[in-house]
C-alpha positions in Angstrom: 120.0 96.1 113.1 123.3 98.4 113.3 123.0 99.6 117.6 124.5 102.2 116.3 122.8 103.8 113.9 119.6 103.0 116.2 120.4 103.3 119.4 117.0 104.9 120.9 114.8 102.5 118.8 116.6 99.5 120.0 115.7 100.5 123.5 112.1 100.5 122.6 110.0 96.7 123.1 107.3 98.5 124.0 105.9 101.7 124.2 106.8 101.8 128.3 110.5 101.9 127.2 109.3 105.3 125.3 107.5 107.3 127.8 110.4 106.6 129.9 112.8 109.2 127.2 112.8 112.4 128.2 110.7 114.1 125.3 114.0 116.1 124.2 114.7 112.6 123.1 111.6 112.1 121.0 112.9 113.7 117.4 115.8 111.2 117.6 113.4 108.2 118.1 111.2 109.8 115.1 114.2 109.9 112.9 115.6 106.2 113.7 112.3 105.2 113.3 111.5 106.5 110.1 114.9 105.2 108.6 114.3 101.7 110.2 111.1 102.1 107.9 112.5 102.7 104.6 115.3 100.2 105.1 113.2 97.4 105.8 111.0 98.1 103.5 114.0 98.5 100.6 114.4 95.0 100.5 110.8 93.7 101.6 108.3 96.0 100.0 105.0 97.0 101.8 103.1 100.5 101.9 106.1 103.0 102.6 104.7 106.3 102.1 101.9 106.1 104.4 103.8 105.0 107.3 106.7 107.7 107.0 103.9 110.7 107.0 102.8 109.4 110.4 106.0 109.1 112.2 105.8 111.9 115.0 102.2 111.2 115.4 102.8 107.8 115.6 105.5 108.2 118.6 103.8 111.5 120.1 100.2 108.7 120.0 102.4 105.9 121.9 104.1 108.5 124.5 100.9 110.3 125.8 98.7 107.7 125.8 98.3 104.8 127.9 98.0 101.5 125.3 96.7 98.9 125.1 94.3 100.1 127.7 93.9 103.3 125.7 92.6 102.4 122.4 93.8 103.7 119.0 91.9 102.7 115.6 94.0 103.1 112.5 92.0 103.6 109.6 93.8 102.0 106.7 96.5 100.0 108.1 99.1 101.2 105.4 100.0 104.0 108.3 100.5 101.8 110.9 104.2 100.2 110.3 105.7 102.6 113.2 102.9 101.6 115.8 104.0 97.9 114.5 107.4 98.6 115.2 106.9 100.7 118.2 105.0 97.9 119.8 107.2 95.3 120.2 107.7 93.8 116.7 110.7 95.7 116.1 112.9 92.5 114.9 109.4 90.7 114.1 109.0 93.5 111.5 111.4 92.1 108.8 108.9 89.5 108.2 106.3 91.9 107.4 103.6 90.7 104.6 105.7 87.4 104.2 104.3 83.9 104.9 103.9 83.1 108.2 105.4 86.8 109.0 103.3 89.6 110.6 100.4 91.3 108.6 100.5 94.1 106.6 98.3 95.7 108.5 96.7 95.9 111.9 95.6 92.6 113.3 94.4 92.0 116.5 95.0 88.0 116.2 98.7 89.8 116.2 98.9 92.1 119.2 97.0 93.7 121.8 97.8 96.7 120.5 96.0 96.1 117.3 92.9 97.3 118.8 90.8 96.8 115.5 91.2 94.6 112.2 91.6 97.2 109.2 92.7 97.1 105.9 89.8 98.7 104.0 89.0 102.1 104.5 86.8 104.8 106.4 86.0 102.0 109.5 88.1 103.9 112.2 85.6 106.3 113.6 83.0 104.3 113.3 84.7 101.3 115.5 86.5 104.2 118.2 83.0 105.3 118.6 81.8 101.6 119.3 84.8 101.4 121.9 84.3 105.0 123.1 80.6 104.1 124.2 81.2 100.5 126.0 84.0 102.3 127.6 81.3 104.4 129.1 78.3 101.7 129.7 81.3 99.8 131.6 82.2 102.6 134.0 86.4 102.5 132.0 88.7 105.8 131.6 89.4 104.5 128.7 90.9 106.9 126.6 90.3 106.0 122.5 91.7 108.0 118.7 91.4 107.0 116.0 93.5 108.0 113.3 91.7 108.8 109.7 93.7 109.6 106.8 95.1 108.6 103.4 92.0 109.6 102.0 89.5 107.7 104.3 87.2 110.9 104.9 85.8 110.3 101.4 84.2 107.2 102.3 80.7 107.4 103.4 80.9 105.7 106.9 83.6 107.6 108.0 80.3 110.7 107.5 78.3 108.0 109.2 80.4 107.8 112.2 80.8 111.5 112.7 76.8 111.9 112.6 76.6 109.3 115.1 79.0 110.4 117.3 77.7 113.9 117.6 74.8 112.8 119.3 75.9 109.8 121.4 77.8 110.4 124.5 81.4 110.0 124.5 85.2 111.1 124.9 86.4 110.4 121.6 89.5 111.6 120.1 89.8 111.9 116.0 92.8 112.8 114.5 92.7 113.8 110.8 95.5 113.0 109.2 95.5 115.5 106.1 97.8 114.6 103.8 95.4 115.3 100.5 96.4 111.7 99.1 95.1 108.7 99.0 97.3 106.4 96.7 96.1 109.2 93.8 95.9 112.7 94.9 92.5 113.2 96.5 89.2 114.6 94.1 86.2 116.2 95.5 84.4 118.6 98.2 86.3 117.5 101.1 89.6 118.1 100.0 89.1 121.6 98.8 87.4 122.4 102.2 90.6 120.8 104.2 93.0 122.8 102.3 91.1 126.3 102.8 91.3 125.5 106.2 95.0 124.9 106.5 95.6 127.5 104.3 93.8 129.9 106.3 97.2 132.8 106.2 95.8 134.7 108.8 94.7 132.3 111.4 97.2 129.8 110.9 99.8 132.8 111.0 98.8 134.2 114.5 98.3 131.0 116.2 101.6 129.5 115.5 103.5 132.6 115.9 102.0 132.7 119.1 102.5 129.4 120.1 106.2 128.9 119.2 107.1 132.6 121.2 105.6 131.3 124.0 107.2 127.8 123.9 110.8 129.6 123.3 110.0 132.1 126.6 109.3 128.8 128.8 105.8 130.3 129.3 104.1 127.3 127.8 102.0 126.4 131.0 99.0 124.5 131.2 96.9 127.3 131.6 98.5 129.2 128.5 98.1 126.3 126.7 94.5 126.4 127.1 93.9 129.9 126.4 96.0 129.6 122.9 93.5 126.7 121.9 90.4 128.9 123.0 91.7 131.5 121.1 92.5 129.6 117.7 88.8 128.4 118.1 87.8 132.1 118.3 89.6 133.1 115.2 88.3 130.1 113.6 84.6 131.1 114.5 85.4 134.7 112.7 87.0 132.5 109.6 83.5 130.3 110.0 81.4 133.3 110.2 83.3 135.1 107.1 83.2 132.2 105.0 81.3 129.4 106.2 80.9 126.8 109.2 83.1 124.8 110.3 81.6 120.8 109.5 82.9 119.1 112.2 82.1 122.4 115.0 78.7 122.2 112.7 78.0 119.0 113.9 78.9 119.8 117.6 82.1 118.1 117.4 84.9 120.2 119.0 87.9 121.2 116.4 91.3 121.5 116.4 93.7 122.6 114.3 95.4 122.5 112.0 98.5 121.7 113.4 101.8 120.6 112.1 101.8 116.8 112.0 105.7 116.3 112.1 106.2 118.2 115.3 106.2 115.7 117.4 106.5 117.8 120.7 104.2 120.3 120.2 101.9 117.1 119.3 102.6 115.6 122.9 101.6 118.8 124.2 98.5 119.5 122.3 97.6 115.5 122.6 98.5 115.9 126.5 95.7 118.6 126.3 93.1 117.2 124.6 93.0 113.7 126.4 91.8 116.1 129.8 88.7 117.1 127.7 85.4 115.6 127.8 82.9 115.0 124.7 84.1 114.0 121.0 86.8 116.2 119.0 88.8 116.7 116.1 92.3 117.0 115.7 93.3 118.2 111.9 97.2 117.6 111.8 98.7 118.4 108.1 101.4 115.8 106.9 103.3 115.1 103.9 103.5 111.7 102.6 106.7 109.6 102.4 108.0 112.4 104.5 112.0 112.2 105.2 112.4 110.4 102.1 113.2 112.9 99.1 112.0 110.4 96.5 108.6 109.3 98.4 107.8 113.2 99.1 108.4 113.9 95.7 106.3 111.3 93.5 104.1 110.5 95.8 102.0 107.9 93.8 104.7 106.0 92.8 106.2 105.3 96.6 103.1 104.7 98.4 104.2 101.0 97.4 107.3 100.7 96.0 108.6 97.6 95.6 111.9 96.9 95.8 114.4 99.7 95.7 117.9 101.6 96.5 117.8 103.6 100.0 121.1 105.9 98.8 119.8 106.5 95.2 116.2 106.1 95.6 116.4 103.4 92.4 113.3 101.4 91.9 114.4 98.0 91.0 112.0 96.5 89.0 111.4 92.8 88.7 109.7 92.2 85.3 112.1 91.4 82.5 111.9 92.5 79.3 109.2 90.9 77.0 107.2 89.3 79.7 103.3 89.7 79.4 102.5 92.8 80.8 100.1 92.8 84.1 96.2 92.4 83.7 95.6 95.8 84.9 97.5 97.0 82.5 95.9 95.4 79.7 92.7 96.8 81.0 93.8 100.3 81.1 94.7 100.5 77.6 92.0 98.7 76.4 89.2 100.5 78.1 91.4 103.7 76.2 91.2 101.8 72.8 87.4 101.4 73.2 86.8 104.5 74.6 88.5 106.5 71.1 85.6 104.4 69.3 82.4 104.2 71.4 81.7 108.0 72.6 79.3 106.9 75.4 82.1 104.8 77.5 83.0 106.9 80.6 85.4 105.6 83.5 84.9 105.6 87.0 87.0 104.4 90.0 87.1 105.0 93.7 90.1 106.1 94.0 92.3 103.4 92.3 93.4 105.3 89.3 97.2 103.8 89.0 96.2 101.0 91.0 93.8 99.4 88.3 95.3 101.8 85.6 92.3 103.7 84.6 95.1 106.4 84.9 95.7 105.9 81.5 92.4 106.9 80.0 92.1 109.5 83.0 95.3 110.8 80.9 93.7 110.9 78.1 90.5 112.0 78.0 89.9 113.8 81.3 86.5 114.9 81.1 85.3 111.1 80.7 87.0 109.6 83.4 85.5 110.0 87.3 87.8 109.0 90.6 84.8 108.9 93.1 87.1 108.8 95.9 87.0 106.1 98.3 83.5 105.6 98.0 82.9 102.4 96.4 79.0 102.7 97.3 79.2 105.7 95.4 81.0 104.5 92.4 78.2 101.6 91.5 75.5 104.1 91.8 77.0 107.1 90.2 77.8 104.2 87.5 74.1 103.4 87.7 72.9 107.0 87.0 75.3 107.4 84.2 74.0 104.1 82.6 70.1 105.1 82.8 70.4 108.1 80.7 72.5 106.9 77.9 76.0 106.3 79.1 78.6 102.9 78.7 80.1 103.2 82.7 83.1 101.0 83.0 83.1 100.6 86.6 86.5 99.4 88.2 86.6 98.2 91.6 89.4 95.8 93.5 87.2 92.3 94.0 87.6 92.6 97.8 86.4 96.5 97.9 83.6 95.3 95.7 82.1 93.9 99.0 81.1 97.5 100.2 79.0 98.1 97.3 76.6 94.9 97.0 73.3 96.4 98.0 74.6 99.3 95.2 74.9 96.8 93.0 71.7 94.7 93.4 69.2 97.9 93.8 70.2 100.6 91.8 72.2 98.3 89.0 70.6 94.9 88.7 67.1 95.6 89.7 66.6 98.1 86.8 68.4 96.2 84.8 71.2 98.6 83.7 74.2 98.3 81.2 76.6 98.8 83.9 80.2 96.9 83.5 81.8 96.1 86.4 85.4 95.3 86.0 86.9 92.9 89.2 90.3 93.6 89.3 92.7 91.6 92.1 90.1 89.0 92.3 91.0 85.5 93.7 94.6 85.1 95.5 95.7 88.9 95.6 98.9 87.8 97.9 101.0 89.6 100.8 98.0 92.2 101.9 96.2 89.8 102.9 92.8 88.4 104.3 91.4 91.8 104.0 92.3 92.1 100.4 92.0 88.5 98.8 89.6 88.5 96.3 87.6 84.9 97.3 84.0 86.2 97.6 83.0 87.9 94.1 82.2 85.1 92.0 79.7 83.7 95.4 78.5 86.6 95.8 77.6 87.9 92.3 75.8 84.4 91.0 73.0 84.7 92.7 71.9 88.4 91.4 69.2 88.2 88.5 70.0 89.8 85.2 73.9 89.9 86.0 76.5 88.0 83.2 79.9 87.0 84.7 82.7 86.6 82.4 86.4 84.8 83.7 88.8 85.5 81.1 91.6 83.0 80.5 94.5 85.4 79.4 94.6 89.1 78.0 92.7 88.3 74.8 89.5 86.8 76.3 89.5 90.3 78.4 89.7 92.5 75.6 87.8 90.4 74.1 85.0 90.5 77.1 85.2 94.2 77.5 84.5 94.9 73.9 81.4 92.8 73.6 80.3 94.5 77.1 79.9 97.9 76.0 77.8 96.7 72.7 74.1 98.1 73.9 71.8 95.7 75.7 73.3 93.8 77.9 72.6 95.0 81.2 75.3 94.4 83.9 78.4 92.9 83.1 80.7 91.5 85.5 84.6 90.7 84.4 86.6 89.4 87.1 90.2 89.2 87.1 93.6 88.7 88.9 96.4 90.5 90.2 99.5 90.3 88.6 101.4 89.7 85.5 99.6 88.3 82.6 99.6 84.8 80.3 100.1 86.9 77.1 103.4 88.8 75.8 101.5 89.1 72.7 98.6 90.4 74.1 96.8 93.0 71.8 94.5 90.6 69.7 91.6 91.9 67.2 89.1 92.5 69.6 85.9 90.3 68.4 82.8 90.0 70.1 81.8 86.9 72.5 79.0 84.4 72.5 77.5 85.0 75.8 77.3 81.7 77.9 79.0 79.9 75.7 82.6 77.8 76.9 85.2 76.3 75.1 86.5 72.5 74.9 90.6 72.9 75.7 91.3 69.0 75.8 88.8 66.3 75.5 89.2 63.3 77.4 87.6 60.3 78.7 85.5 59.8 82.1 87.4 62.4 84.2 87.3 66.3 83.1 88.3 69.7 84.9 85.8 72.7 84.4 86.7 75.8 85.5 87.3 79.7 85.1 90.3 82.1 84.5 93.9 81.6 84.3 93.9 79.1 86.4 92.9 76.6 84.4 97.0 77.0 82.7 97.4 75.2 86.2 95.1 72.9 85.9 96.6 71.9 82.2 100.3 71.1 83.2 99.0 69.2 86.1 97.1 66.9 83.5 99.7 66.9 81.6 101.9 65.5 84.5 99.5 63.2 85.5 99.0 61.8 81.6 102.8 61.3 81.2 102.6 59.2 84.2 99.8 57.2 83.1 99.4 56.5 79.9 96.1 55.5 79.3 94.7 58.3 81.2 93.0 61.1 79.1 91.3 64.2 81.5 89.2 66.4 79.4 89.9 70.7 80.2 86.8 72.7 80.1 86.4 76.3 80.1 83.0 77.7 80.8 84.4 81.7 80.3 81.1 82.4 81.8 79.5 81.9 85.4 76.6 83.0 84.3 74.8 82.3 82.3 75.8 78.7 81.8 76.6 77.3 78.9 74.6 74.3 78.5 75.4 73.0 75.8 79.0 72.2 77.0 77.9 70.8 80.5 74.6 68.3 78.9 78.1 67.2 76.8 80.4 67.4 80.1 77.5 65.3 82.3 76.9 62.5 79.3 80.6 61.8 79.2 82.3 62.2 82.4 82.2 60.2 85.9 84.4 62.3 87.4 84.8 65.8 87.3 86.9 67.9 89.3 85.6 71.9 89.4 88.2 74.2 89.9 88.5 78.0 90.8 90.3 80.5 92.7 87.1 81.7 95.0 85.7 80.3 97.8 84.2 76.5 96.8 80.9 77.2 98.5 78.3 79.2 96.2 80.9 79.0 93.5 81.7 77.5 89.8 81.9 74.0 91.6 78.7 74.5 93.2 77.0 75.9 89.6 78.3 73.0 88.0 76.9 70.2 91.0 73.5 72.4 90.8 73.5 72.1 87.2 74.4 68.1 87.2 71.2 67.7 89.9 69.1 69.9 87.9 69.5 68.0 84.7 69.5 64.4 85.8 73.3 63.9 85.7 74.9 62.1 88.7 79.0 62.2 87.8 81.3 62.7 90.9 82.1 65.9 91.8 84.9 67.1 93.5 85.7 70.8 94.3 88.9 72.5 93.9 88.7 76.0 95.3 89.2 78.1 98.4 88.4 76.5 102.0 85.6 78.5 104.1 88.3 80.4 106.2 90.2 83.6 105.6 93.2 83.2 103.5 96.2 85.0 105.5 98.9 86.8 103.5 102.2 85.6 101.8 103.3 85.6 98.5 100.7 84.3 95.2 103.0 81.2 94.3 103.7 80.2 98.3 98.9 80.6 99.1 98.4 78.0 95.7 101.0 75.8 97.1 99.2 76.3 101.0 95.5 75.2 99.1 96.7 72.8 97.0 96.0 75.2 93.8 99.4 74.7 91.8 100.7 71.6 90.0 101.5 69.8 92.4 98.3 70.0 95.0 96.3 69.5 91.8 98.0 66.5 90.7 97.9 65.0 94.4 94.1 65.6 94.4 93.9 63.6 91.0 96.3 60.7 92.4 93.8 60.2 95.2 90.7 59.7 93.2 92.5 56.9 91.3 
């Protein structure tokens, strides 16, 4: 680090060494802080935008209250790279999201000042209010925010949590970061309502033009500072009763705001404030995202995660050469668009993700057919589900991991009634550096088990366009597709869509007494590691076996598989227990066939964050852990 060119930050291990700055001090801290940010994260790429729209708040939440004692929730941990930094991890920081390195994203296992795990969405308020209320049955002046932004508010708990702490004693403090972004701009209700608030001329004319006269006079005293808040609640009761109530007031939770959020004294001084009042409140701060960062403010989108990139010029540098396969998102974006031009029934619908999984390019397209729910993954399987039952073809894309939040949606109102639903998994299996929050090890589990659902793995990018095309034919009730993150198999990846046998696998390599039966891409894996193994034993000759789907079974191929083989090794890139091994063992047991079985998969633990290539290697999923395991069942 240049002392230099950070010579506040580098006084700062903890935030003790920053309530010790005078606060005239406090916009220099914000500014080193914000350019440590973006040049750490030039070279090693996390979630930038996020973190830069939360600088002053960030610093302003660290200098008046008193953590770790004081609690503060981050809802989505992509804004919490300052409090990282700001808490000690200021060096630790360049290993951010790297193996062995710190998390991307709050982590309690980390800190102390990670006061809650996060990395999905809309959990802050509801797990402040948990923290809020023990503080209370324990008899603590415990003071606890939690910070809610990037879009969280569309998620249904974060409406849960505000119910429940209207009506539940406590002190807690919830700032709303308004930023109207998620990683997409934000859609819906709740935005429009933020932004008629902050735009309020009149209101938010008098109150700061009151505020910053009085600041500039020195007559900014306690009790002045109190009156100025009563009265910007009074003029937002006359807005309230001219237009309409205020939600959060509405449920008898007090409001504040909107204030600037990149003013980070007058946000000490209004934070100073409101940690003296008693009962739960709001506090709506406006931000811009990737602010202080000219290319971050102006394509938002695009900088909320970089990559790799050139602080002076603000050059992405891209790593993908030139006529590599593209990524699997991508390849599902333009297909869904393909089918979509032919079959007018097929409608698109995404929580939120519209880049992320490429639905963007439909969304492009054809505008009135595609539907970004917000972050509302509960939502998205249902509204899917109400689409299907009068006639639509819903292509529902959800991240594996976010899947989670919606199982109940899917079972009940998809499943149960039997719907043509298809429910496209993208990032399942190893997603990478975000994380245990984010890998997508539980979908293929979880999903088995639900009647009247088909699961499809495709290999490469033809078997997907190949999967989505015979999913939207009519009749085949929910449709599962799960695949990975990343670049694809394929350069030449736009095949003659045809339509697929359902339940039905294919032979890759036949061999003699030992096979490997598996799903997806990673079975290219699991071939060069026979093919290692073969050219170091001669005689040997291991079958390849790809069922495509997880259900239903082809049986066929495993009666063939169990009559042939005394050995077969299962592989996937989900969690072993519930999945493709233990179909195949259930399958064997079922039918009479008693080959040994051994399961390649993921361990029943949490798999921690670090790059695709180094997590295989760590689980013995690459060529060499695979050809080890085969070695020592010789």
């Amino acid at each position: 680090m240049n002392n230099t060119q950070y010579s506040l930050l580098n006084k700062i291990d903890s935030p003790k060494d920053l309530k010790d700055m005078s606060i005239d001090y406090l916009p220099l801290v914000c500014d080193e802080l914000r350019q440590y940010i973006i040049e750490q994260l030039a070279t090693n790429p996390g979630h930038l935008g996020s973190s830069l729209g939360v600088v002053e708040l960030t610093v302003a939440l660290h200098y008046v209250f008193n953590t770790p004692y004081d609690r503060i929730v981050w809802d989505v941990g992509h804004q919490a790279y300052g409090h990282k930094i700001l808490t000690g991890r200021r060096e630790a920081f360049k290993t951010n999201r790297q193996f062995g390195g710190l998390c991307g994203f709050p982590n309690p296992k980390e800190s102390e000042y990670d006061s809650f795990g996060v990395g999905h969405s809309s959990t802050s308020i509801s797990a402040a209010l948990g923290m809020s209320i023990a503080a209370k049955l324990k008899g603590e002046n415990r003071q606890v925010v939690a910070v809610i932004g990037d879009g969280s508010m569309t998620g249904g708990l974060a409406f849960e949590g505000l119910n429940n702490a209207s009506i539940n004693p406590n002190n807690l403090l919830i700032i709303l970061n308004d930023n109207n972004m998620a990683i997409d701009p934000i859609k819906g209700g709740l935005s429009h309502y933020l932004t008629s608030i902050h735009f309020s001329k009149t209101y938010n004319k008098i109150r700061h033009n009151l505020y910053q006269g009085l600041r500039k006079m020195g007559l900014m005293s306690d009790t002045m500072r109190n009156r100025i808040l009563r009265l910007g609640n009074s003029l937002k009761s006359l807005q309230a009763n001219a237009n309409q109530n205020n939600i959060f007031e509405g449920l008898n939770i007090r409001y504040f705001g909107p204030v600037d959020g990149h003013d980070v004294e007058s946000l000490v001084e209004i934070l100073s404030q409101l940690k003296t009042y008693t009962g739960p409140k709001v506090l709506h701060i406006i931000t811009k995202k990737g602010k202080g960062y000219e290319p971050a403010e102006k394509e938002v989108t695009t900088w909320h995660a970089p990559g790799v990139f050139d602080v002076k010029t603000g050059q992405r540098i891209k790593k993908r050469a030139e006529g590599e396969p593209p990524l699997f998102q991508e390849v599902f974006g333009n297909t869904l668009l393909e089918l979509a031009q032919k079959n007018k029934r097929i409608v698109g619908i995404t929580p939120a993700m519209p880049s992320g999984c490429s639905m963007n390019i439909m969304m492009n397209a054809m505008p009135n057919r595609t539907f970004d729910v917000g972050i509302a993954e509960g939502h998205a399987v249902t509204f899917s589900a109400g689409l299907a039952k009068d006639g639509m073809m819903p292509f529902c894309n959800i991240y594996s991991s976010f899947m989670q939040r919606a199982y109940d949606n899917v079972i009940h109102d998809v499943a149960l009634q039997n719907l043509n639903v298809v429910f496209c998994l993208d990032r399942a299996g190893i997603v990478g550096n975000d994380g245990a929050t984010h890998q997508g090890q539980f979908d293929l589990t979880m999903f088995r088990c639900i009647p009247n659902m088909t699961i499809g793995v495709p290999r490469n990018e033809h078997e997907l366009r190949n999967l989505m095309y015979t999913a939207q034919l009519d009749n085949k009730g929910p449709f599962m597709i799960r695949y990975p993150r990343g670049k694809g198999i394929l350069a030449d990846w736009k095949n003659e869509m045809k339509e697929l046998p359902i339940g039905k696998g294919e032979v890759l390599r036949e061999g003699k007494n030992v096979a490997i039966v598996g799903v997806g891409p990673i079975l290219y894996t699991a071939e060069k590691a026979i093919e290692r193994f073969e050219k170091e034993n001669v005689d040997a000759k291991i079958g390849l076996y790809d069922l495509k789907f997880l259900k239903p079974l082809d049986d066929e191929l495993l009666h063939s598989i169990g009559k042939n083989y005394s050995l077969i090794y299962t592989i996937e890139d989900g969690t072993i227990i519930g999945g493709v091994g233990s179909a195949v063992e259930e399958w064997m047991m079922d039918n009479g066939y008693q080959p040994k079985i051994v399961r390649l998969g993921l361990p029943d633990t949490f798999v921690e964050h670090g790059s695709q290539a180094e997590l295989f290697g760590m689980l013995g999923l690459d060529v060499e852990g695979i050809y080890k395991r085969m070695r020592s069942e010789e």
